[in-house]
Backbone as XML, in Angstrom:
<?xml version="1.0"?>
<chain id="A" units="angstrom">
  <residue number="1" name="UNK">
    <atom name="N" x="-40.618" y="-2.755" z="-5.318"/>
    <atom name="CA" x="-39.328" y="-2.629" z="-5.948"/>
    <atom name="C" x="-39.250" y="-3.646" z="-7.085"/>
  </residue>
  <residue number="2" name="UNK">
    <atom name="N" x="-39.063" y="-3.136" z="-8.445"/>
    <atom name="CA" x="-38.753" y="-3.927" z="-9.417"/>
    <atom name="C" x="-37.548" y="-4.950" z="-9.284"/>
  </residue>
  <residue number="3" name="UNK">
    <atom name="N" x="-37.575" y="-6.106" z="-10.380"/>
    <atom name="CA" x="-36.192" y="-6.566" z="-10.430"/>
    <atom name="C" x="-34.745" y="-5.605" z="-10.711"/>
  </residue>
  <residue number="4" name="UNK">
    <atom name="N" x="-35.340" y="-4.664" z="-11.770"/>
    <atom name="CA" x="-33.970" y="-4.103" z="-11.799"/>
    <atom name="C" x="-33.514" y="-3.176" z="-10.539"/>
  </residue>
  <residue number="5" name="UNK">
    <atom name="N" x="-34.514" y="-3.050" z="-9.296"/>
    <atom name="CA" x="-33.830" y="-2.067" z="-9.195"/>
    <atom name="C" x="-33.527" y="-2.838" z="-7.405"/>
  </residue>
  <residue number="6" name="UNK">
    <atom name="N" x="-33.951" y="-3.981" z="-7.542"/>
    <atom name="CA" x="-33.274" y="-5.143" z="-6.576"/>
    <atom name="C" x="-31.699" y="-5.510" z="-7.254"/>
  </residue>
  <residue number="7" name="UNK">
    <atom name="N" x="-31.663" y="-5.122" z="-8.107"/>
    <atom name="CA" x="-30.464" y="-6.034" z="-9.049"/>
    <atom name="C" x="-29.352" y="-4.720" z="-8.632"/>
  </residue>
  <residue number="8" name="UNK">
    <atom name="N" x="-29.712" y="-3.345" z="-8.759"/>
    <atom name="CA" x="-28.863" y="-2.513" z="-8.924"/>
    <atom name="C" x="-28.405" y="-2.213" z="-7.338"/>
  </residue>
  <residue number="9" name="UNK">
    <atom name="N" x="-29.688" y="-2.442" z="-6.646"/>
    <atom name="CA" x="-28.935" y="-2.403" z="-5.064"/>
    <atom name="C" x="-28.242" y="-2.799" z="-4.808"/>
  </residue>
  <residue number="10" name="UNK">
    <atom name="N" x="-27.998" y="-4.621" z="-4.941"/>
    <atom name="CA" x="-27.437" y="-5.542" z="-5.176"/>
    <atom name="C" x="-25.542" y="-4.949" z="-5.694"/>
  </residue>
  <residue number="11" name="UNK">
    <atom name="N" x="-25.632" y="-4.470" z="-6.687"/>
    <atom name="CA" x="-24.447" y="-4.015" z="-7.498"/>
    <atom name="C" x="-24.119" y="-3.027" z="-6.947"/>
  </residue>
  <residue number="12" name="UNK">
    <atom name="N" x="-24.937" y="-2.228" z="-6.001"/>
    <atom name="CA" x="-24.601" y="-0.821" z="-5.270"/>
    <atom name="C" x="-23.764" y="-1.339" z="-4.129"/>
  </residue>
  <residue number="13" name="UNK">
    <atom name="N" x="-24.210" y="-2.320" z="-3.412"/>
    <atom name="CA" x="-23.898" y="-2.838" z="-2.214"/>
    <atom name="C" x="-22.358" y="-3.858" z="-2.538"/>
  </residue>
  <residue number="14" name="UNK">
    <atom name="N" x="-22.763" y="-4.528" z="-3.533"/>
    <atom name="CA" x="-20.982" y="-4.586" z="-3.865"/>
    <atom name="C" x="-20.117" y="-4.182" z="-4.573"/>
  </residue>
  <residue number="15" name="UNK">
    <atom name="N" x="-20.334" y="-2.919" z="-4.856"/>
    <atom name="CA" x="-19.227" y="-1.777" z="-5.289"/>
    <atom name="C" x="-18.630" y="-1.730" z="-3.306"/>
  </residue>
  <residue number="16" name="UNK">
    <atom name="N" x="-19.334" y="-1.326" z="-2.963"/>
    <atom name="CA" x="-18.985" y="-0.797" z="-1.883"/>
    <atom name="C" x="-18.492" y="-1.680" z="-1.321"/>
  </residue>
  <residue number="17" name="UNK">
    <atom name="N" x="-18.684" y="-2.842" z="-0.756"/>
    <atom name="CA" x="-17.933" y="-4.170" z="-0.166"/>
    <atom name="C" x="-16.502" y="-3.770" z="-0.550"/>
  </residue>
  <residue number="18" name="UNK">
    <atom name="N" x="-16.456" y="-3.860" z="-2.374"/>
    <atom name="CA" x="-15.379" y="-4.040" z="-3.075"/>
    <atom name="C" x="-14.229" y="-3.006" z="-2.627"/>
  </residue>
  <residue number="19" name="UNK">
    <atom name="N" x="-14.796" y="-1.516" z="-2.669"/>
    <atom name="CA" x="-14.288" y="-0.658" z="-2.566"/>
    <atom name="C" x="-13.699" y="-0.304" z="-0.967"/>
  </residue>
  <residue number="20" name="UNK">
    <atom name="N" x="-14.067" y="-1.063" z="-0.013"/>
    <atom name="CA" x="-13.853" y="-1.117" z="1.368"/>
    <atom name="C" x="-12.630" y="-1.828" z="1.644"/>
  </residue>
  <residue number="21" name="UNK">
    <atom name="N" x="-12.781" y="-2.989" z="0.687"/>
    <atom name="CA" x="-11.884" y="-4.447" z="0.889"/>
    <atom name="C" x="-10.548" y="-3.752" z="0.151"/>
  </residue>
  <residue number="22" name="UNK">
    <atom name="N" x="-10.840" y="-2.999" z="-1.101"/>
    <atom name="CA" x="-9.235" y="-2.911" z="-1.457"/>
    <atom name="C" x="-8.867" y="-1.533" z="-0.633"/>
  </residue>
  <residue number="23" name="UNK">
    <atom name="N" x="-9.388" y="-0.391" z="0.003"/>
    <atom name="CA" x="-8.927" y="0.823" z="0.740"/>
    <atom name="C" x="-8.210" y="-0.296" z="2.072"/>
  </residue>
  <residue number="24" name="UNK">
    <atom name="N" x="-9.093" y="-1.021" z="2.415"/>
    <atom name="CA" x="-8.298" y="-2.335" z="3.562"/>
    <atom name="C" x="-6.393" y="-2.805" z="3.073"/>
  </residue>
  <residue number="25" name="UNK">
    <atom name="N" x="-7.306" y="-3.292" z="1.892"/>
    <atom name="CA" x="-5.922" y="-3.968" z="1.696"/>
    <atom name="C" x="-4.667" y="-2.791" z="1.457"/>
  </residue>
  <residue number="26" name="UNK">
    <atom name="N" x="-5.040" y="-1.501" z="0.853"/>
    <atom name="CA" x="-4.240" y="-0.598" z="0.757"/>
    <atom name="C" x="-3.177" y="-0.332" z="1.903"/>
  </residue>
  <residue number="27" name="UNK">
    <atom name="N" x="-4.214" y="0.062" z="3.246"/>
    <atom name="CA" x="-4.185" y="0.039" z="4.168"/>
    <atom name="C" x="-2.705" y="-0.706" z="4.714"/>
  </residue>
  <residue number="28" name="UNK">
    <atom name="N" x="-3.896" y="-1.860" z="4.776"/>
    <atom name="CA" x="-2.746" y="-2.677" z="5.417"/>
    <atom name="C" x="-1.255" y="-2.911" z="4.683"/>
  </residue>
  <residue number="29" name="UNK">
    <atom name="N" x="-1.365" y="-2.522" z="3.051"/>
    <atom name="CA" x="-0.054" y="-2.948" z="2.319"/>
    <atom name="C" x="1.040" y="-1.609" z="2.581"/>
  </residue>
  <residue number="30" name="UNK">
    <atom name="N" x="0.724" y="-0.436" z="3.126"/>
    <atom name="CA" x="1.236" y="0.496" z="3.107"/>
    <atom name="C" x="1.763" y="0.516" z="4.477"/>
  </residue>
  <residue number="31" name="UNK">
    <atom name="N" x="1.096" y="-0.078" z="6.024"/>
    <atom name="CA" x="1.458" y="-0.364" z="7.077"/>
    <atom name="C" x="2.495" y="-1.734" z="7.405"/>
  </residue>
  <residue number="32" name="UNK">
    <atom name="N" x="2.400" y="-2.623" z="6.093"/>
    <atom name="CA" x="3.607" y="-3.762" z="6.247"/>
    <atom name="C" x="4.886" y="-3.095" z="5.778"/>
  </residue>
  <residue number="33" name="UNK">
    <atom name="N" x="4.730" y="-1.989" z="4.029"/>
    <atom name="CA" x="5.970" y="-1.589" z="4.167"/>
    <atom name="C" x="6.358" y="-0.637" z="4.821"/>
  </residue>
  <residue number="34" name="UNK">
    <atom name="N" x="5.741" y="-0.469" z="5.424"/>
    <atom name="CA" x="6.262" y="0.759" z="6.520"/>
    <atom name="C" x="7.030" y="0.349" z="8.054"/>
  </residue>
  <residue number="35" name="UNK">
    <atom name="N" x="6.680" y="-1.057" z="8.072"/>
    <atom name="CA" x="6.918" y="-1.800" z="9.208"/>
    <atom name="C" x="8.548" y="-1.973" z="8.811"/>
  </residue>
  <residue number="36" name="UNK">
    <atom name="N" x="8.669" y="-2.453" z="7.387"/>
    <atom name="CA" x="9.839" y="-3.494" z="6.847"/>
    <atom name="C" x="11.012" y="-2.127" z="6.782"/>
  </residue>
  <residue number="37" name="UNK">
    <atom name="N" x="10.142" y="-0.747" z="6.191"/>
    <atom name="CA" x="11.093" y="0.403" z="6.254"/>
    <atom name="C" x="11.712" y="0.414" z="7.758"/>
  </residue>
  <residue number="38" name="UNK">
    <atom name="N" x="10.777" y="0.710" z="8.764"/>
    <atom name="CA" x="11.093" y="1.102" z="9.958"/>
    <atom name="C" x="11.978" y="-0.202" z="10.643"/>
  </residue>
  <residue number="39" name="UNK">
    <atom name="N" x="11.803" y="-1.170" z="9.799"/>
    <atom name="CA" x="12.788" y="-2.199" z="10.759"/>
    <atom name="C" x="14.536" y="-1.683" z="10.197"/>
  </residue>
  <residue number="40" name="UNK">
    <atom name="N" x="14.263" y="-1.411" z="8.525"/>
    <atom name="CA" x="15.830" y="-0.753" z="8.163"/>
    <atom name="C" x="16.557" y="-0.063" z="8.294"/>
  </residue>
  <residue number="41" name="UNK">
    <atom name="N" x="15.702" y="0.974" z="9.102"/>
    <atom name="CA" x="15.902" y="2.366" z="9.801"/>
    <atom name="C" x="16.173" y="2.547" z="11.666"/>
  </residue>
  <residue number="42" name="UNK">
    <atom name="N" x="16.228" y="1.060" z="11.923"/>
    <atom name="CA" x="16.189" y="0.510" z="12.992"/>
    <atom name="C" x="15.415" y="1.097" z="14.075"/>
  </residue>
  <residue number="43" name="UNK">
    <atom name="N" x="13.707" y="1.405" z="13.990"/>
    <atom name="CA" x="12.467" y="1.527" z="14.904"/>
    <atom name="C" x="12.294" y="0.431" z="15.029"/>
  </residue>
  <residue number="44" name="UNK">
    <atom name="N" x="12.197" y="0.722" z="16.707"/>
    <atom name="CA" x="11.312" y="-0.867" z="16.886"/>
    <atom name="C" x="10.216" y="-0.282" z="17.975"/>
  </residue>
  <residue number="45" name="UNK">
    <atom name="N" x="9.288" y="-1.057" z="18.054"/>
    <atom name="CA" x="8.233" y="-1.084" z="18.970"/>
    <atom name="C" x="7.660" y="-0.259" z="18.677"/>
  </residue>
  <residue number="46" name="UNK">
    <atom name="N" x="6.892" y="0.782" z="19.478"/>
    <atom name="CA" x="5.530" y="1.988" z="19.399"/>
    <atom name="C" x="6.823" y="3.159" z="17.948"/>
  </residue>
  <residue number="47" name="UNK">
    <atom name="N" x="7.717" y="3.151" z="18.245"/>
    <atom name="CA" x="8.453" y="4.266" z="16.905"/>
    <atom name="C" x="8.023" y="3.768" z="15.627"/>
  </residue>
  <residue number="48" name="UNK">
    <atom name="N" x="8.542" y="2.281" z="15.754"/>
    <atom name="CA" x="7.794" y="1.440" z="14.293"/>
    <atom name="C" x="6.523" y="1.699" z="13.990"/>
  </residue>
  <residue number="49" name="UNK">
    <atom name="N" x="5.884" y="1.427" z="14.662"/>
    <atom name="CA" x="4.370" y="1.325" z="14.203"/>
    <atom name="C" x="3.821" y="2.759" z="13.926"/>
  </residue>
  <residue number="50" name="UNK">
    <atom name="N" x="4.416" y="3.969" z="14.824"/>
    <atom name="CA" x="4.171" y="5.573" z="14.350"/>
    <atom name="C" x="4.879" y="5.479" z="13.063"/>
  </residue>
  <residue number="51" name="UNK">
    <atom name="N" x="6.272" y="5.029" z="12.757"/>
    <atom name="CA" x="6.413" y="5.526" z="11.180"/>
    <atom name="C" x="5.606" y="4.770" z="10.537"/>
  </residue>
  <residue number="52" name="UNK">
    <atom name="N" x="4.890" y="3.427" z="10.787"/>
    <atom name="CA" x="3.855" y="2.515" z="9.619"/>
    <atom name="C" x="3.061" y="3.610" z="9.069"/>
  </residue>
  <residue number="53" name="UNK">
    <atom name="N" x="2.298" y="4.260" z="10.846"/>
    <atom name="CA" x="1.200" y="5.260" z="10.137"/>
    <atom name="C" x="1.515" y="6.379" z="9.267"/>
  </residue>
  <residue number="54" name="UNK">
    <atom name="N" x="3.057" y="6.704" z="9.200"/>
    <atom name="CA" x="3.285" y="8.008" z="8.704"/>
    <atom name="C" x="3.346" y="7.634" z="6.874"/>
  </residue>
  <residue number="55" name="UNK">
    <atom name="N" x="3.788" y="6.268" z="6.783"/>
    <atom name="CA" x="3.782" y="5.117" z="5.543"/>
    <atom name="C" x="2.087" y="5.633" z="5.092"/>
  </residue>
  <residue number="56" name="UNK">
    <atom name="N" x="1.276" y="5.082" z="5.862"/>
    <atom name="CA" x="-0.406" y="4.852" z="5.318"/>
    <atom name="C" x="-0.591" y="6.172" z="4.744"/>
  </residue>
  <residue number="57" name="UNK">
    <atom name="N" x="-0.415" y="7.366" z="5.759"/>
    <atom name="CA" x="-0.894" y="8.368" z="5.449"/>
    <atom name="C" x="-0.446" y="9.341" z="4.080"/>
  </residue>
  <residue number="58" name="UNK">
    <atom name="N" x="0.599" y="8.722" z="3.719"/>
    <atom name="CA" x="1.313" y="9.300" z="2.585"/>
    <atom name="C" x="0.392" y="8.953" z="1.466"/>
  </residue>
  <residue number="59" name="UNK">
    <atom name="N" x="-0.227" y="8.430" z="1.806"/>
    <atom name="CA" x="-1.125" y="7.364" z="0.541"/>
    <atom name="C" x="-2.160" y="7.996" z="0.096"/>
  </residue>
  <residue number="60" name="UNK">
    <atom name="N" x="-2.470" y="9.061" z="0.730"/>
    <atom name="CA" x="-3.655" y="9.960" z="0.631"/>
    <atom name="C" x="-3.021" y="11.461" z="0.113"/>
  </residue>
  <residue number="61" name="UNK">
    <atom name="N" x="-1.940" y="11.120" z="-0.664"/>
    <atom name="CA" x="-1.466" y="13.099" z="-1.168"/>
    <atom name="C" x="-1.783" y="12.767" z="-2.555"/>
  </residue>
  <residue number="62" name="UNK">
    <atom name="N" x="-1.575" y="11.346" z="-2.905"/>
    <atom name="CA" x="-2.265" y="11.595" z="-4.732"/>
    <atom name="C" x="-2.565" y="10.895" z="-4.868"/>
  </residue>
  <residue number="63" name="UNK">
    <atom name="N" x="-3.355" y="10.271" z="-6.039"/>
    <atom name="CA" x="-4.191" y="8.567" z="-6.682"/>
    <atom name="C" x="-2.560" y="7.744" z="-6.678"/>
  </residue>
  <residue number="64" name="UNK">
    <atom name="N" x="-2.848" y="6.298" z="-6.221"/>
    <atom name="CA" x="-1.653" y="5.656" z="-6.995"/>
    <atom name="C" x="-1.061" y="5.520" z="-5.721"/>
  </residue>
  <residue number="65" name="UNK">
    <atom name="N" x="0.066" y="4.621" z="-5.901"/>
    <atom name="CA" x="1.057" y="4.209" z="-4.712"/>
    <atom name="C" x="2.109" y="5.070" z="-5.171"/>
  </residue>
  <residue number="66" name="UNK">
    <atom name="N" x="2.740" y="5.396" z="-5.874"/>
    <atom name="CA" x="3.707" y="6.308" z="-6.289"/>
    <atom name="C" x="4.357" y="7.235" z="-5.321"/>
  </residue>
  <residue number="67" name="UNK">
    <atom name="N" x="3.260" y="7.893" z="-4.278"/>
    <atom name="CA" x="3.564" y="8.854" z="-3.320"/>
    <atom name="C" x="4.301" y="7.988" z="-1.760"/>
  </residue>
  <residue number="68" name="UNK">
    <atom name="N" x="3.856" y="6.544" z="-2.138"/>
    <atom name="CA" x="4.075" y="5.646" z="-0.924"/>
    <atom name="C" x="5.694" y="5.546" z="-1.367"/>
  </residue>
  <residue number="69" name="UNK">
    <atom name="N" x="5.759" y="4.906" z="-2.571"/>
    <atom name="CA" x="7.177" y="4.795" z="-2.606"/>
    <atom name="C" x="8.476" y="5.669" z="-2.434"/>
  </residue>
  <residue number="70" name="UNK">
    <atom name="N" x="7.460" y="7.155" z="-3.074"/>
    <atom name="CA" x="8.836" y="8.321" z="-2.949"/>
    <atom name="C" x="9.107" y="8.445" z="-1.645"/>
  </residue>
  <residue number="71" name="UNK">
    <atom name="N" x="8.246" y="8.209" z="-0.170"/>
    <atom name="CA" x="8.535" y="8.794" z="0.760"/>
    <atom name="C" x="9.627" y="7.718" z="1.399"/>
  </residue>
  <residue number="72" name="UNK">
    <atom name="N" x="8.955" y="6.020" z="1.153"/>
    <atom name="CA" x="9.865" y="5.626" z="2.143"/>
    <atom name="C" x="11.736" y="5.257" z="0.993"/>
  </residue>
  <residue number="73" name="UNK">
    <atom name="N" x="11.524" y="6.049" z="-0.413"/>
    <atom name="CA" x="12.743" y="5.791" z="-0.642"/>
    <atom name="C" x="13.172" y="7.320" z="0.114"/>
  </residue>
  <residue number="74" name="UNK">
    <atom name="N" x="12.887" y="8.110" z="0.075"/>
    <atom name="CA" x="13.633" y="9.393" z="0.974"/>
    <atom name="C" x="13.927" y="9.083" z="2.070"/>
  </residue>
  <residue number="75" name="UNK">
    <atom name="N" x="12.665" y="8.563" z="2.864"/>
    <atom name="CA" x="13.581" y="8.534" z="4.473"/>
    <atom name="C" x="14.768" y="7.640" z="4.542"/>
  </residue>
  <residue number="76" name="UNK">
    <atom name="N" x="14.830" y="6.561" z="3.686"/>
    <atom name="CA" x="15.744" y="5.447" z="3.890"/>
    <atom name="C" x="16.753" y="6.248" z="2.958"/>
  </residue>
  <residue number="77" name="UNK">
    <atom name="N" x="16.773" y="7.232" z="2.247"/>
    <atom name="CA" x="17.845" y="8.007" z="1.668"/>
    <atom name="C" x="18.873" y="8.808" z="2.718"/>
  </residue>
  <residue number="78" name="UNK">
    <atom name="N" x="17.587" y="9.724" z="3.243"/>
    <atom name="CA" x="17.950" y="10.250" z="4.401"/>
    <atom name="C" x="18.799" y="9.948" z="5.530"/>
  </residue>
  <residue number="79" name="UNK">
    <atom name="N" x="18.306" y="8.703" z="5.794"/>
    <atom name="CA" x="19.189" y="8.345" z="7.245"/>
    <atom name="C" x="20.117" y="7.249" z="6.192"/>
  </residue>
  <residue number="80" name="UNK">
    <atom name="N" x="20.438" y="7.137" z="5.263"/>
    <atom name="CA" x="22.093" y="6.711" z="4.733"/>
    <atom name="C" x="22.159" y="5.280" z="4.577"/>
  </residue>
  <residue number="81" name="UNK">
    <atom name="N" x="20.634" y="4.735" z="4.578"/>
    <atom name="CA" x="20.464" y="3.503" z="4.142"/>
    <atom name="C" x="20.258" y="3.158" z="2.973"/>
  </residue>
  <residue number="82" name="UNK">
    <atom name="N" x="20.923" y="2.282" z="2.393"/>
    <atom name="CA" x="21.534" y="1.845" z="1.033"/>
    <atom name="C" x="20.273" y="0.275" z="0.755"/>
  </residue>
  <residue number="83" name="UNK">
    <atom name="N" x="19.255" y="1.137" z="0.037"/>
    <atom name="CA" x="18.422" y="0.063" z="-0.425"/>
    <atom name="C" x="17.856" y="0.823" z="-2.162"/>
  </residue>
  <residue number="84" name="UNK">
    <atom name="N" x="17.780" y="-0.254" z="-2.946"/>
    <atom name="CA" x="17.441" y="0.209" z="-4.267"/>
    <atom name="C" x="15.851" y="0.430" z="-4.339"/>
  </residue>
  <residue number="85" name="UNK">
    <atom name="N" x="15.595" y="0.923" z="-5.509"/>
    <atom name="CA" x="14.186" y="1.265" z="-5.782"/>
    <atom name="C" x="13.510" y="0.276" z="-6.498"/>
  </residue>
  <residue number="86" name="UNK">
    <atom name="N" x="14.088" y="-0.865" z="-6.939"/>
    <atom name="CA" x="13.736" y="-1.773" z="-6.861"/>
    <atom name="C" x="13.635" y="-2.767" z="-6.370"/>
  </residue>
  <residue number="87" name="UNK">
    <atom name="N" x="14.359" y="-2.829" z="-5.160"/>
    <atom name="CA" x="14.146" y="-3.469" z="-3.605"/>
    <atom name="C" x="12.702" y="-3.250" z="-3.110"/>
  </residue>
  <residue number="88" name="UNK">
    <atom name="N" x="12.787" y="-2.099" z="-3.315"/>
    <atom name="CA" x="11.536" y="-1.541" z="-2.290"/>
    <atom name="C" x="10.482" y="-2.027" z="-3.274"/>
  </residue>
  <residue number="89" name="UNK">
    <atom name="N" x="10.359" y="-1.344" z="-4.541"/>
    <atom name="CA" x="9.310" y="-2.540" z="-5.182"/>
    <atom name="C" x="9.021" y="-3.401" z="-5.379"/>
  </residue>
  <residue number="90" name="UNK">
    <atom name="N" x="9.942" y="-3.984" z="-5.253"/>
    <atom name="CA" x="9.804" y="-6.231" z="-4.883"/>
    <atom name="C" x="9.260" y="-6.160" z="-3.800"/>
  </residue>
  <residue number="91" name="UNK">
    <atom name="N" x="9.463" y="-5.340" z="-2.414"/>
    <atom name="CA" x="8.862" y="-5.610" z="-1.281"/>
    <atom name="C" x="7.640" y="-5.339" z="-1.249"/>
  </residue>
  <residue number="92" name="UNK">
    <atom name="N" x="7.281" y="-4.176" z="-1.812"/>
    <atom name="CA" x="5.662" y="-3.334" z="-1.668"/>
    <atom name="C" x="4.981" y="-4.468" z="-2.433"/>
  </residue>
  <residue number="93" name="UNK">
    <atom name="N" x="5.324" y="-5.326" z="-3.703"/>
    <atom name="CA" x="4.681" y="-5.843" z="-4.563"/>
    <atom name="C" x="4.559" y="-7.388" z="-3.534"/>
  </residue>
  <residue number="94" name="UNK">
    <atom name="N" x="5.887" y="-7.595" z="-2.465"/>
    <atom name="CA" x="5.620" y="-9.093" z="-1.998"/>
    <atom name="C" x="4.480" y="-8.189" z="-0.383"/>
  </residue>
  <residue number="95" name="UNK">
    <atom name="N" x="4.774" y="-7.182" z="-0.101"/>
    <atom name="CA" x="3.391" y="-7.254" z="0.969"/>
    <atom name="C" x="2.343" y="-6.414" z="0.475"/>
  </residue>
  <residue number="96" name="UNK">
    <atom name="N" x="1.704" y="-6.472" z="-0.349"/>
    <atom name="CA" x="0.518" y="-6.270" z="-1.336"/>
    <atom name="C" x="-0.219" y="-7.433" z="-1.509"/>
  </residue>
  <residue number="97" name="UNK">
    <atom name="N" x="1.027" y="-8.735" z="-1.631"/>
    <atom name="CA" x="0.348" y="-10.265" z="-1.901"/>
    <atom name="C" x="-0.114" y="-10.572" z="-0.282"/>
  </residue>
  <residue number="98" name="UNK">
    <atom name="N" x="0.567" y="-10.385" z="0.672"/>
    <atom name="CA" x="0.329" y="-10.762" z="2.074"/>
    <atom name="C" x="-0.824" y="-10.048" z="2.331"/>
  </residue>
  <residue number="99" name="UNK">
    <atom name="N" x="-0.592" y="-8.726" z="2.211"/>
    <atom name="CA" x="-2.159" y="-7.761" z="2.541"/>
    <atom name="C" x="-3.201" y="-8.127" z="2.243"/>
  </residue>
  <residue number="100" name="UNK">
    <atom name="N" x="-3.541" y="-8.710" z="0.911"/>
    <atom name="CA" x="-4.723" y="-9.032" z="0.743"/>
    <atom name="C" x="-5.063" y="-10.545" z="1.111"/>
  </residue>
  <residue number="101" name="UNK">
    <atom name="N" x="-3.665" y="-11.552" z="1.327"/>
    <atom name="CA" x="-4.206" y="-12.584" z="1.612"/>
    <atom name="C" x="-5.017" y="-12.744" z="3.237"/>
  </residue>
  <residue number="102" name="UNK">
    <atom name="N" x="-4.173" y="-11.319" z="3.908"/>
    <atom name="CA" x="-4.739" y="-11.084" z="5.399"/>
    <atom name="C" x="-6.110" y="-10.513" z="5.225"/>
  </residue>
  <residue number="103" name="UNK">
    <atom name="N" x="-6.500" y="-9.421" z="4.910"/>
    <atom name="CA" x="-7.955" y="-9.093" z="4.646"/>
    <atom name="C" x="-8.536" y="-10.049" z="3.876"/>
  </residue>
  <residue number="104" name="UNK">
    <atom name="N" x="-8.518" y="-10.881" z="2.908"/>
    <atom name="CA" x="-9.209" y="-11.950" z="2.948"/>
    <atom name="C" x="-9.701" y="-13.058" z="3.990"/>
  </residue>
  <residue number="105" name="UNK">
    <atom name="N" x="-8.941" y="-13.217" z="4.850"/>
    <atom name="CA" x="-8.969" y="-14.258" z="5.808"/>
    <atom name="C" x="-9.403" y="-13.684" z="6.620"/>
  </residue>
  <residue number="106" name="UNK">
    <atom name="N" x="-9.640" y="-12.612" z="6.811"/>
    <atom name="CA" x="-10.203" y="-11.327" z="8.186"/>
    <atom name="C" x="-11.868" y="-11.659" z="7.544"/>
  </residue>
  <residue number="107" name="UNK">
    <atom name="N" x="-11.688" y="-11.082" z="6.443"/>
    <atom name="CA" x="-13.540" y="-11.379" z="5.493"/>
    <atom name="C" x="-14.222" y="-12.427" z="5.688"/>
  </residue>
  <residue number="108" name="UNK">
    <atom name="N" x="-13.441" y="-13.420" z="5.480"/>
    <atom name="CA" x="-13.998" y="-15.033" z="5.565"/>
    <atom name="C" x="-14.311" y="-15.483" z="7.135"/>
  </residue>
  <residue number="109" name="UNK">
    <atom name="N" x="-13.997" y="-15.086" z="8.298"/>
    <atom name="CA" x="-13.651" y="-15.209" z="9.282"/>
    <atom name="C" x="-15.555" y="-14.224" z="9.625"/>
  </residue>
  <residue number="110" name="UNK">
    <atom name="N" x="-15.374" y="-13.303" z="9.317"/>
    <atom name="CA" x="-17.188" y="-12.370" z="9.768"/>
    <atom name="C" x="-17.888" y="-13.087" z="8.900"/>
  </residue>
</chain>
């Protein structure tokens, strides 16, 4: 195996790291606001954590967080809770900072 093509493995292998670590952090940033929704909507326990997942999974209908936000501003529309759309984006944007500081510390830790 040449240098370059030690070099490109190398770059193959951390695309992929890279690309693991932010689907993680996605992950997890879409399961905190889903937590913070379901606490406004007053779920608690195993209900909470089923709407987190119903939060994650929204995340997968188009590229982009965009689809995360329309859903949990509907449900919190829905059940007659009075939160702005820029509430919710201060929040997604403050557990986005937590998400990754947690999958970082999860990384460093293996």
């Amino acid at each position: 195996m040449t240098t370059f093509d030690k070099r490109e493995k190398a770059e193959e292998k951390k695309f992929a790291l890279s690309s693991e670590a932010a689907f993680k952090v996605n992950a997890r940033r879409n399961k905190l606001l889903g937590l913070w929704v379901a606490e406004l909507l007053g779920l608690h326990g195993t209900e909470a954590e089923a709407y987190a997942k119903t939060v994650v999974m929204a995340d997968f209908d188009e590229p982009g967080h965009e689809d995360v936000i329309r859903k949990v501003t509907r449900d919190l529309k829905a059940k007659g809770v009075t939160t702005s759309e820029d509430d919710i984006r201060r929040k997604f944007d403050s557990v986005a900072r937590v998400a990754h500081e947690q999958v970082e510390a999860e990384a460093a830790k293996n």
